[in-house]
C-alpha positions in Angstrom: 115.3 129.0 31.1 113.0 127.7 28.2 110.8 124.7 28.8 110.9 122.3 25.8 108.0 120.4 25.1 108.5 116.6 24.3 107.6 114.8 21.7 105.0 111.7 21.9 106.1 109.6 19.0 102.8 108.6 17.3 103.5 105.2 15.4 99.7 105.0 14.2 98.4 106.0 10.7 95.3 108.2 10.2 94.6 105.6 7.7 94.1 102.3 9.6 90.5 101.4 9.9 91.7 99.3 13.4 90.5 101.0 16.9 93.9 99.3 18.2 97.8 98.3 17.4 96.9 94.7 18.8 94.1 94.6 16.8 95.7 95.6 13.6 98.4 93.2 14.1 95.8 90.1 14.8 94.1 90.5 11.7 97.2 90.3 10.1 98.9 87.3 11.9 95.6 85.8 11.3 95.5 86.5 7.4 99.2 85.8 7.2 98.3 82.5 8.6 95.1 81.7 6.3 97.7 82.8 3.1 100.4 80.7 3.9 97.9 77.6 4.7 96.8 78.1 1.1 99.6 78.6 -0.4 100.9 75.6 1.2 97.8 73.0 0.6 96.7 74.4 -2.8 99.8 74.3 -4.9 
């Protein structure tokens, strides 16, 4: 009987300059925040 190997599914991107997920997702709660609060005061 075969062992199969599983899977890890790897949700992070070679591309992201973040060490973390939680990180990442600060700095962009953070500059959702900051756009919004301009949006909303400037126009």
């Amino acid at each position: 009987m075969k062992e199969e190997k599983i899977k890890s599914f790897d949700r992070g991107s070679a591309l992201s300059i973040f060490s973390s997920d939680r990180k990442e997702d600060m700095i962009a709660l953070i500059l959702a925040f900051i756009l919004a609060f301009a949006i909303y005061f400037i126009d």
